[in-house]
C-alpha positions in Angstrom: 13.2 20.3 -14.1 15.2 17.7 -16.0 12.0 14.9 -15.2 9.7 17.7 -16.9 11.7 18.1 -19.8 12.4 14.7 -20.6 8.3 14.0 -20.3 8.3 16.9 -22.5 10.6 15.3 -24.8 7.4 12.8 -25.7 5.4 15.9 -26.7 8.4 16.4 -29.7 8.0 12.9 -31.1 4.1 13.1 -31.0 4.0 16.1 -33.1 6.0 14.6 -35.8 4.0 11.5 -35.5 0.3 13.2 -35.6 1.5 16.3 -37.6 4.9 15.8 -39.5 5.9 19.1 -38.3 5.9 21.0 -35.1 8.3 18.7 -33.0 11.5 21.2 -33.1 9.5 24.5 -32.5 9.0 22.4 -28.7 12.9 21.3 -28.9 14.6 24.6 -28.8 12.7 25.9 -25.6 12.8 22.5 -23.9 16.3 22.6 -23.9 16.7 26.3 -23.1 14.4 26.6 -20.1 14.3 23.2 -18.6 17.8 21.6 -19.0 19.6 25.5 -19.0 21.4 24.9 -23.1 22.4 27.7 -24.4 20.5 28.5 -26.7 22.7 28.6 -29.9 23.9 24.6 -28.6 20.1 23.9 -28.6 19.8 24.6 -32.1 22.0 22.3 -33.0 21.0 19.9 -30.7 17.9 20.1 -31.9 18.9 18.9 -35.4 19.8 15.9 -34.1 16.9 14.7 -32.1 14.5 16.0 -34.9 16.3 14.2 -37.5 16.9 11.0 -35.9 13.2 10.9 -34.5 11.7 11.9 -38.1 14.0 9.6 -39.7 12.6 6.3 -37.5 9.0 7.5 -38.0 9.2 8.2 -41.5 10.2 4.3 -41.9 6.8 3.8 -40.8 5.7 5.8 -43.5 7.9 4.3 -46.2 6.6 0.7 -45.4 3.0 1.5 -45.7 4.1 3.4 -49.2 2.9 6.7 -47.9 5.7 8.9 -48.8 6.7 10.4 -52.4 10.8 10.0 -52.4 11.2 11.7 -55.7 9.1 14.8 -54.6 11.3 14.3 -51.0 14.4 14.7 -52.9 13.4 17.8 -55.3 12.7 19.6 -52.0 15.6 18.3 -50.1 18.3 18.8 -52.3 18.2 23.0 -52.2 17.5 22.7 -48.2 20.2 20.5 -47.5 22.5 23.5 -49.3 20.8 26.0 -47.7 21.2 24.6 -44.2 25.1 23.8 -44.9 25.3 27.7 -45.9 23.5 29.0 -42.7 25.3 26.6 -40.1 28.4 27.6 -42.0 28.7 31.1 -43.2 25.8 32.5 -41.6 25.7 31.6 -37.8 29.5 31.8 -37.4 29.3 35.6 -38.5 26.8 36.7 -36.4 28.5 38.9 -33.7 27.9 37.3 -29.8 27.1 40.7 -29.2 24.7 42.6 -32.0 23.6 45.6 -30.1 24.7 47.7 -27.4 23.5 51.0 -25.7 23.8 52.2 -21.9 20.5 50.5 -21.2 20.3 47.5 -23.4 22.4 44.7 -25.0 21.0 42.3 -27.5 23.2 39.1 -27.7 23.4 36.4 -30.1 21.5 33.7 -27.6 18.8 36.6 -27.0 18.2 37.4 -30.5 17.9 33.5 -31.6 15.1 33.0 -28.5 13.6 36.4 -29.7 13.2 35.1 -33.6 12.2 31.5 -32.0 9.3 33.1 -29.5 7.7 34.9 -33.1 8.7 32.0 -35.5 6.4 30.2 -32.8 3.3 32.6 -32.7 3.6 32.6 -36.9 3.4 28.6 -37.0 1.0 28.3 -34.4 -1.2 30.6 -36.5 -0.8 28.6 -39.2 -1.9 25.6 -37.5 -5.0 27.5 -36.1 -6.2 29.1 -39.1 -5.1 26.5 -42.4 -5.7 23.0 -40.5 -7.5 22.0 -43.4 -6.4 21.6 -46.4 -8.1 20.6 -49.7 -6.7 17.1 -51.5 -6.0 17.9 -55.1 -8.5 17.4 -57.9 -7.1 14.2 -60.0 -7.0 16.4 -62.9 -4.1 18.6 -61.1 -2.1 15.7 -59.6 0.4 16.3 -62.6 0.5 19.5 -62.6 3.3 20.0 -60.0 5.1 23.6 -60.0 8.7 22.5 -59.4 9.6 25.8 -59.0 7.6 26.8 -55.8 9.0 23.7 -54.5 12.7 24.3 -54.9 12.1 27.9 -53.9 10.3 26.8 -50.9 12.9 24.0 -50.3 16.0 26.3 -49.9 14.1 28.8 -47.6 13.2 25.8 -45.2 17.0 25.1 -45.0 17.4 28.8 -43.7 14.9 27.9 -40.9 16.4 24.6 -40.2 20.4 26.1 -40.1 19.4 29.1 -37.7 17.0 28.2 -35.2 17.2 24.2 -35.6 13.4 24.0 -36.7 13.0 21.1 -39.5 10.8 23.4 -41.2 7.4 21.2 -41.6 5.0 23.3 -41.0 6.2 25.3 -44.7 6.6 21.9 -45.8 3.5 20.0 -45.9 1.2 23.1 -47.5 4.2 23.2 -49.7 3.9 19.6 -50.5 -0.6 20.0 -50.8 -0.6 23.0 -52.7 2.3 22.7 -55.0 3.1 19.4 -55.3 -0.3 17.9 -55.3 0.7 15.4 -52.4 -2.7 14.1 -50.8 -2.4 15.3 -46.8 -2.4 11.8 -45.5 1.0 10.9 -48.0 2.5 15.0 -47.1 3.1 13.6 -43.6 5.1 11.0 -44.2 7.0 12.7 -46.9 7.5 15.7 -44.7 9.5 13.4 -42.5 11.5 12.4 -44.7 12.8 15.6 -45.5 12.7 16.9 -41.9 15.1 14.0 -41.9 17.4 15.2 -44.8 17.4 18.6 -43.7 17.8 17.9 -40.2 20.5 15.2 -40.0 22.4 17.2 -42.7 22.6 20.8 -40.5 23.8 18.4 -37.3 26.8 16.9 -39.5 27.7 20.4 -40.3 27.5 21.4 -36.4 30.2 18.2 -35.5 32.7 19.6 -38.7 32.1 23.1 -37.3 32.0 22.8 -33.4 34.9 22.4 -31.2 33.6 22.0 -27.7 32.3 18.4 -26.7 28.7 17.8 -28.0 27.2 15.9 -25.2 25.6 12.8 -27.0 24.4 10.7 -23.8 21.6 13.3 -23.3 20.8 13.3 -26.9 20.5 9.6 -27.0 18.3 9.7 -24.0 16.1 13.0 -25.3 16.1 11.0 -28.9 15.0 7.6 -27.3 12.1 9.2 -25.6 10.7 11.1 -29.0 11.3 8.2 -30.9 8.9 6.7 -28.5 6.5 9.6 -29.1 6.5 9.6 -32.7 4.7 6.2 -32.3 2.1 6.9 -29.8 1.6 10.2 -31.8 1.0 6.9 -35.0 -1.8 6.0 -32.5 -3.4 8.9 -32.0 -3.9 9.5 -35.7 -6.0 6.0 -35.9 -8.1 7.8 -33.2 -8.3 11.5 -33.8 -8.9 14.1 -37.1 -5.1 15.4 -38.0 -7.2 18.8 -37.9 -7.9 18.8 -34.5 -4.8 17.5 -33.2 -3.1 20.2 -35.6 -5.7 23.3 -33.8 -4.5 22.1 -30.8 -1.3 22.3 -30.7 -1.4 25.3 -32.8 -3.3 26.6 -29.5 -0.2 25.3 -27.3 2.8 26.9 -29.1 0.8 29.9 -29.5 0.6 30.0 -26.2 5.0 28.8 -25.7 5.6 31.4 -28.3 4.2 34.1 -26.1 5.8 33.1 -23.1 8.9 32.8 -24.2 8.6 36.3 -26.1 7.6 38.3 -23.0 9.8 36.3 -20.8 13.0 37.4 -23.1 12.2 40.8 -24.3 10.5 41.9 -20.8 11.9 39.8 -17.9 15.3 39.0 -19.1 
């Protein structure tokens, strides 16, 4: 199983690479089913591949001047507090066990894979149905609502410090619609603050975690995304971004149902 999900670990990086989103909605249940992390570890975890892989492929990016650092940073800075108030406040206080009858008990590693399985079917049907999205007319360019951005920014975090996600697939419509980014340039500047948020939830996991985090496998999981992120760079040159994006809203629709059935009916 550990072959499978180490292959699978190329299917993270290509996301980010094609996309700019979608590599740690695969993370968390690569972890969970097919190396056996628990699942609150994998969110964490997950942080750390996702950041470090976004962060190498958004270099890319940043050399071919295809990502807006001043819009990164508007929407960065409330994520980055957001996360550090999840991972801190937030996750610590949930309860390992949050409900309890004679039949049933809903734990803290179920409820995370429950929220995961429909966070999953809700992105995937985003990618299905808004795979297109119009470039702004030049006369909007300026007219970027800072607001929405910021707003949007901070609930990203919130995503990114509970279930490990870097939160792209809110963040490139956020970056089209609002702040007037053309798609091609969203990409890499959704990287980026994948990146930020990311890298900045995994530093809060080392202050706050005790136990041993078990960085050989990350460096191994990283170094194969990494890898993907750059064959998923090739398979933009060769493919429409909308039909890469239909398709692999197709395949986590299809994750996020599997894993919801398997831990609501068969756990």
């Amino acid at each position: 199983m550990e072959i499978i999900g180490f292959v699978c670990a190329m299917l993270v990086g290509i996301s980010l690479g094609v996309l700019g989103s979608g590599g740690s909605i695969l993370t968390v249940p690569i972890m969970v089913f097919l190396f056996n992390i628990n699942p609150v570890a994998a969110t964490g975890y997950s942080l750390f591949v996702v950041g470090i892989t976004s962060a190498i492929g958004c270099a890319t990016y940043i050399r071919k001047k295809l990502v807006d650092i001043r819009t990164a940073l508007i929407f960065a800075v409330p994520s980055i507090i957001s996360v550090f108030i999840t991972r801190h406040f937030l996750m610590t206080s949930v309860p390992d066990i949050i409900l309890k009858t004679d039949s049933y008990v809903l734990t803290k590693d179920l409820f995370i894979m429950i929220l995961f399985a429909i966070l999953m079917m809700i992105i995937a049907y985003n990618m299905i149905h808004t795979a297109n999205y119009k470039e702004a007319d030049q006369s909007e360019v300026k007219k970027i609502n800072y607001l929405w951005l910021v707003s949007i920014g901070f609930v990203s975090g919130i995503l990114t410090g509970a279930l490990g996600v870097g939160g792209g697939f809110i963040i490139i419509p956020a970056l089209v619609l609002f702040a007037k980014i053309p798609i091609k340039m969203s990409v890499g500047t959704s990287l980026l603050i994948i990146a930020f948020n990311s890298l900045s939830g995994f530093i809060q996991e080392v202050i706050t975690k005790h136990e041993n985090l078990d960085f050989k496998f990350l460096f191994i999981f990283s170094l194969i995304s990494i890898l993907g992120i750059f064959i998923g760079f090739r398979l933009t040159m060769n493919l429409y971004p909308s039909q890469m994006k239909r398709t692999f809203g197709w395949f986590v629709l299809v994750m996020g149902i599997c894993v919801f059935i398997k831990e609501v009916f068969l756990n």
